[in-house]
C-alpha positions in Angstrom: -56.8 43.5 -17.3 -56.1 40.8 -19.5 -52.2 40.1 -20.5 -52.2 37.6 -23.4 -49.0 36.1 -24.3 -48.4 34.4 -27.4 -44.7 32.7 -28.9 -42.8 29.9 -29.7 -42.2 26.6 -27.7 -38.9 27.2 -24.7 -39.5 30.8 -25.2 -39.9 31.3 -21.8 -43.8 32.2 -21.3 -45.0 30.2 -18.8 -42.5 31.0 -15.9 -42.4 34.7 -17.4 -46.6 34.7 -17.3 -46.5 33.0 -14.0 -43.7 35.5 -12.2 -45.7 38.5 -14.4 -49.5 37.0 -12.6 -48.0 36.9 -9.0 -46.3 40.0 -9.4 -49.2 41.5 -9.9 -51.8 39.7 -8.3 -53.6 38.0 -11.1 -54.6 35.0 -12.0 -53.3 32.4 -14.8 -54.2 30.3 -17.4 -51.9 28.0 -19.5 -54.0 27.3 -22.6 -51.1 24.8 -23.6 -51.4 22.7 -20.7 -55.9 22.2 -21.8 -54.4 21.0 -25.1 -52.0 18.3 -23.1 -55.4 17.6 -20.7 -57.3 16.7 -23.8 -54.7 15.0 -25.9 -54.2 12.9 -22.5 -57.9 11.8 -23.1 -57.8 11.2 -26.2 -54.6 8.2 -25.4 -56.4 6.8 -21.8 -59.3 6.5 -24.3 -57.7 4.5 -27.3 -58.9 7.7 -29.8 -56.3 7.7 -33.0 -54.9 11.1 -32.2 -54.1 11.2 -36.0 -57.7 10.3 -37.1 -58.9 14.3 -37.3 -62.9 12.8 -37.5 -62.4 10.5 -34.6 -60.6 13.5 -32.3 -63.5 15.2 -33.5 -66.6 13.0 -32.5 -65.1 12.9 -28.9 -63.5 16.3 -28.0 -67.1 17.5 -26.2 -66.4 14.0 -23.6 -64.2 15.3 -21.5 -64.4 17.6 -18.8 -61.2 19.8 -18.1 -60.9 22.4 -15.4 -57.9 24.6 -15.0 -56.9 26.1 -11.7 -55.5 30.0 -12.2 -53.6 30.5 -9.1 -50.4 31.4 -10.7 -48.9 29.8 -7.6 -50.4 26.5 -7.4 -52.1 26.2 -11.2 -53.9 23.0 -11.4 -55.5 20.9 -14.2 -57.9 18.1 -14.3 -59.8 16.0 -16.2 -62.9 14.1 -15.3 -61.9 15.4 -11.3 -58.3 13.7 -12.0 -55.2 15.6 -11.6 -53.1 14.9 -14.5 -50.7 17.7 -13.9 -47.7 15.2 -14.4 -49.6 12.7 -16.6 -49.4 15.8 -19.6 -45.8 16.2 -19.5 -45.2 12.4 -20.5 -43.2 12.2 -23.7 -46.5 10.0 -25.1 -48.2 13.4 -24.5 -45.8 15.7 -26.0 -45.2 13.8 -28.9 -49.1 13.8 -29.8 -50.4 17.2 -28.8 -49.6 18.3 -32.0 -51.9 16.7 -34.2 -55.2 17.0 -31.3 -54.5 20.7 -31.5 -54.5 20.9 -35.1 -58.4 19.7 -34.8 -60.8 22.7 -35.5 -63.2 21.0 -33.4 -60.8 20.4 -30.9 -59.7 24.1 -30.8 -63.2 25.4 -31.0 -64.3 23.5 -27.8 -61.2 24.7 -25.9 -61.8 28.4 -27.2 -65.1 28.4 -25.5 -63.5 27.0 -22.4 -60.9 29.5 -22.0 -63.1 32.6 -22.7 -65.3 31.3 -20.0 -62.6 31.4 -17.9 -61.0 34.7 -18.9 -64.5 36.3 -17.9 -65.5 34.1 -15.0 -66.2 36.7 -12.3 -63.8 36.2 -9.5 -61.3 37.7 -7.8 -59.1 38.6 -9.1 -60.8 39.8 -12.2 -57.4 40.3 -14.1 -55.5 37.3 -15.7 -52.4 37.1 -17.7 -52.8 34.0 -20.3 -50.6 31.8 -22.3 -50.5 30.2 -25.5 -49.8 30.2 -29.3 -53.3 32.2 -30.4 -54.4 34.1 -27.5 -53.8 37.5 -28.7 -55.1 36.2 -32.1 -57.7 34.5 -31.2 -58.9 34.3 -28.1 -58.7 37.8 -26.6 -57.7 39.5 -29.8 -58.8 43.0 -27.7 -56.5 42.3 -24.8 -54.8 45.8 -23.6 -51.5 43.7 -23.7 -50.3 41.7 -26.4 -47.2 39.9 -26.1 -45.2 37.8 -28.7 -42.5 35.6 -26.9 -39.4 34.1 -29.3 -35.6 33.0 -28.3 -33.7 31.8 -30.8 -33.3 27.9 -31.3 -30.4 26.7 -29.7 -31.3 28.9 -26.5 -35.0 27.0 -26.4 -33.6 23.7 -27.0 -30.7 24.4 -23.3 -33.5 25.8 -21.3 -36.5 22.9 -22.8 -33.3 19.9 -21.8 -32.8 21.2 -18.8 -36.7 21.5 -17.7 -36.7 17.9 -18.4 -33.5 16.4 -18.0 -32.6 15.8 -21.8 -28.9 15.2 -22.9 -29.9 15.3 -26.6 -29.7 19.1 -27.1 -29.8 19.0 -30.6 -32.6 16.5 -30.9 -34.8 18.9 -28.1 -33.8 21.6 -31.2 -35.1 19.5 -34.0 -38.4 18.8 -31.4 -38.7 22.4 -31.2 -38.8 23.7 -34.9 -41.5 20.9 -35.7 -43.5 22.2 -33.0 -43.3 25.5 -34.7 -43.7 24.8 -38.0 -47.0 22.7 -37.2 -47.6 25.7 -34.5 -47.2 28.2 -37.6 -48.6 26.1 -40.8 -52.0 24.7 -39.6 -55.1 26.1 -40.7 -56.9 27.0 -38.2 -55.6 29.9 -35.3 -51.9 29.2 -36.3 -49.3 30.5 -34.6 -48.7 34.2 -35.5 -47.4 37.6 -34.4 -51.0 39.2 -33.4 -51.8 42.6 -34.5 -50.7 45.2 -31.9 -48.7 43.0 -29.9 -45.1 43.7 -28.5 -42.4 41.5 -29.9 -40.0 40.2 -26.8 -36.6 38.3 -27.8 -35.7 36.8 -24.1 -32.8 35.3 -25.8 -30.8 37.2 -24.2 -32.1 38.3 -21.0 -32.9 36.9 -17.3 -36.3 35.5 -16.3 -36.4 37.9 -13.6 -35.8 40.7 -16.9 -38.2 39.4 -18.8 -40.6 39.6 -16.3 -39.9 43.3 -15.1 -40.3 44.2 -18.7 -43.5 42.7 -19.1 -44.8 43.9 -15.5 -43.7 47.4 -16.6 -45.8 47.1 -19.8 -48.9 46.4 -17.9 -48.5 49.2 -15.2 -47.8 51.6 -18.3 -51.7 50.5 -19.7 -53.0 50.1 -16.2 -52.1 54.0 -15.7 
């Protein structure tokens, strides 16, 4: 069973994907944080993350490992835990360009399809990102598109981390999605087949009964 689930930034997927993997037993993979892991590289290593050729010539360097236990996920680099170190502003302001680098995206495809069919238990995995059912398990069983409209993503993403600004978290927001949705390679799209889930105006604990309901009605 493989549950990808795609959608906009404060949308809700990770705590939903997390809540839908322990739920039901299986691991989890947040693609999102392997960008932040190598963008955090790319800074501790003085690589202009605007220079797309010198991203490029480095993105093979580093190793990244991502726990899946949905209770506990983890993610290193070189065998340090940089859990915290990817959720620094310096991070979140330049993941954006790094993860516009098709070199950058093909290196961290190969990586999370690796882990996707690593065999382990438990062999089922729900997974998060912005291309997953487009891309990187286009034949999942369960396709999910997360959105919430932008004023709802901007109080949920302030209070995560503590932000007064709501309405410059919103402006944050609608960049990320309009570089999400206008680069060139695996943008961020709507993939064929998969449900479309407005949490706007639901619970976390909703949202994931809706999506754990999904996946019982494909698992029977």
């Amino acid at each position: 069973m493989v549950v990808a689930v795609d959608g906009t930034s404060g949308s809700g997927k990770s705590s939903t994907c997390r809540g839908v993997a322990t739920r039901l037993g299986l691991r989890y993979l947040d693609t999102g944080a392997m960008f932040r892991a190598m963008t955090w590289w790319m800074l501790e290593h003085g690589v202009e993350v605007h220079d797309a050729d010198a991203v490029a010539a480095r993105c093979d360097e580093p190793v990244i490992e991502s726990g899946t236990d949905p209770a506990a996920p983890t993610i290193t680099v070189d065998g340090v835990d940089v859990a915290a170190a990817i959720r620094t502003d310096a991070v979140t302001g330049s993941v954006s360009p790094v993860s516009t680098v098709p070199a950058v995206r093909a290196r961290l495809l190969r990586l999370q399809r690796e882990i996707i069919a690593a065999d382990v238990e438990p062999a089922g995995i729900v997974v998060e990102g912005r291309d997953i059912g487009s891309v990187v398990v286009p034949d999942a069983p369960v396709k999910l598109y997360l959105t919430a409209d932008a004023s709802a993503r901007a109080s949920r993403r302030a209070a995560e981390q503590g932000a007064a600004d709501l309405a410059a978290t919103e402006r944050l927001l609608l960049s990320r999605d309009a570089i999400d949705s206008g680069r060139a390679t695996a943008p961020l799209v709507m993939a064929d087949g998969a449900v479309h889930l407005d949490t706007t105006g639901h619970t976390l604990d909703e949202v994931i009964e809706l999506v754990v309901g999904m996946v019982d009605r494909v698992g029977t």
